[in-house]
C-alpha positions as CSV (number, residue, x, y, z in Angstrom):
1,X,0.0,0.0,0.0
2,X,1.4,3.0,-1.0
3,X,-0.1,6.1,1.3
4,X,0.7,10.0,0.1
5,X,0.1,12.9,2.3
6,X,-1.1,16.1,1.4
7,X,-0.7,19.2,3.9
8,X,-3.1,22.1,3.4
9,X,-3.0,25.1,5.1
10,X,-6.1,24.8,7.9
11,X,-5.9,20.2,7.7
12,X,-4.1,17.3,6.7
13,X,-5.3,15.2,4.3
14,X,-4.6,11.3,4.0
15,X,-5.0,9.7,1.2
16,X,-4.0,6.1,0.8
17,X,-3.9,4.6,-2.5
18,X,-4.2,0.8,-3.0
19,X,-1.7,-0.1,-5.6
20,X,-1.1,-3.6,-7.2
21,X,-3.6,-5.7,-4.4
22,X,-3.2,-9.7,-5.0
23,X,0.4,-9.4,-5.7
24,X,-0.1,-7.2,-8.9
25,X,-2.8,-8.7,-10.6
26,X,-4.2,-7.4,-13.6
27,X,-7.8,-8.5,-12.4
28,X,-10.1,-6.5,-9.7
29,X,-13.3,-7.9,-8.0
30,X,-14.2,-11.7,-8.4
31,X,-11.8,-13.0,-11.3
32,X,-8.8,-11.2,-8.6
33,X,-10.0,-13.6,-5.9
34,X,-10.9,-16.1,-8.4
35,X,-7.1,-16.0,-9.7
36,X,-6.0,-16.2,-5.7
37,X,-8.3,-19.6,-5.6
38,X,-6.6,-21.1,-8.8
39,X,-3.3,-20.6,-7.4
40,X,-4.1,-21.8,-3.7
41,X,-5.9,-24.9,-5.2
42,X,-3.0,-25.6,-7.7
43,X,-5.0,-25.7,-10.6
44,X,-1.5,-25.6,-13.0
45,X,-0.4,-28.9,-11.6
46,X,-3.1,-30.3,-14.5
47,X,-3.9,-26.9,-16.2
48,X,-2.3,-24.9,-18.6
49,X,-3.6,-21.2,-17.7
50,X,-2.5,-18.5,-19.3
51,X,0.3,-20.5,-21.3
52,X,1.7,-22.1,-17.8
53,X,0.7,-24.9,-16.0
54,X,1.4,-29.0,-17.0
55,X,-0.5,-30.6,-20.2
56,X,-2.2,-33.1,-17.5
57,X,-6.0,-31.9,-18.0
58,X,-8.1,-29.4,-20.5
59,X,-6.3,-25.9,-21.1
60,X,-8.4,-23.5,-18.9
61,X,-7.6,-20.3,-21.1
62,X,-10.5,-21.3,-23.6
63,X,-12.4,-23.5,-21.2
64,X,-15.7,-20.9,-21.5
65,X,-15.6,-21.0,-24.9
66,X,-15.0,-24.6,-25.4
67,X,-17.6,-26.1,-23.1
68,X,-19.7,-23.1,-21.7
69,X,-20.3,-21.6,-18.6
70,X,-23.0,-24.0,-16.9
71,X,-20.5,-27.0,-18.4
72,X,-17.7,-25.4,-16.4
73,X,-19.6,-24.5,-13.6
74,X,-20.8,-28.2,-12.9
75,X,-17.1,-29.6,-13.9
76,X,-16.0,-27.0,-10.6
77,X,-18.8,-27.8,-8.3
78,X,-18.3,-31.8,-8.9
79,X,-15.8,-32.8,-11.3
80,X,-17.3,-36.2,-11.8
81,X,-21.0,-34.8,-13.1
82,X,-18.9,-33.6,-16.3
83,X,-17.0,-36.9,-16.7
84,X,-17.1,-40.1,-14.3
85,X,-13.4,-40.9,-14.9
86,X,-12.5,-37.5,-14.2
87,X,-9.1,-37.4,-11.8
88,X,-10.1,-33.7,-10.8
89,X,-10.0,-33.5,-7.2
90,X,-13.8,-32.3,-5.2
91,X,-12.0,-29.4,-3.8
92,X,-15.8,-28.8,-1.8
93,X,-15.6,-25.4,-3.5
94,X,-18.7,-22.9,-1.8
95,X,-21.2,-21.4,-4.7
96,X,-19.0,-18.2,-3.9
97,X,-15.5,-19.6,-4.6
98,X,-17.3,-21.1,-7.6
99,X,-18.3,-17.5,-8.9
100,X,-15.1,-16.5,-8.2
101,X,-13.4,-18.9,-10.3
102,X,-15.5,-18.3,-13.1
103,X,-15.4,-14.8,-13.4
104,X,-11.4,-15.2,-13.7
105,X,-11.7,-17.7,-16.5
106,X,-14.1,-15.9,-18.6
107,X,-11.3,-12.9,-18.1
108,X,-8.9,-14.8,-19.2
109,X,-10.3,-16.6,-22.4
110,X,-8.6,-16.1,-25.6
């Protein structure tokens, strides 16, 4: 947090200016805390995101595109409803952290 203070003649004014929150990401609002939950979740240990991550699983930088939304919503909330063989770990995700994720990916889609 960067804070800059301004002294005027009768009162001091502080202003404090949030710069670069989530360790500079480009994103703000619910695709910047669904970025934080792909990275706590280790989502590139199968997923190539953004051009990194291992070839294990789908590429998630097209995922919206490719499947839809509701096909990627129901693949996060219970990876076997997609695909029964599916190795994708039931990370109990809330309908929040769901949101969250989504929003990120359909920032990120190419």
């Amino acid at each position: 947090m960067r804070v800059l203070t301004f002294i005027g003649t009768t009162a001091v004014v502080l202003l404090a200016v949030t710069i670069g929150c989530g360790g500079g990401s480009e994103f703000i609002g619910a695709a910047a805390e669904g970025e934080k939950l792909v990275e706590k979740y280790g989502c590139r240990d199968c997923h190539v995101i953004r051009g990194e991550g291992a070839d294990k699983a789908p590429t998630l930088d097209t995922v919206i595109v490719e499947i839809g939304e509701v096909r990627a919503r129901k693949q996060i909330k219970d990876p076997k409803a997609n695909n029964p063989n599916s190795v994708m770990p039931d990370f109990g995700l809330s309908e929040k952290e769901q949101d969250q994720i989504l929003a990120y990916l359909r920032e990120i889609q190419e």
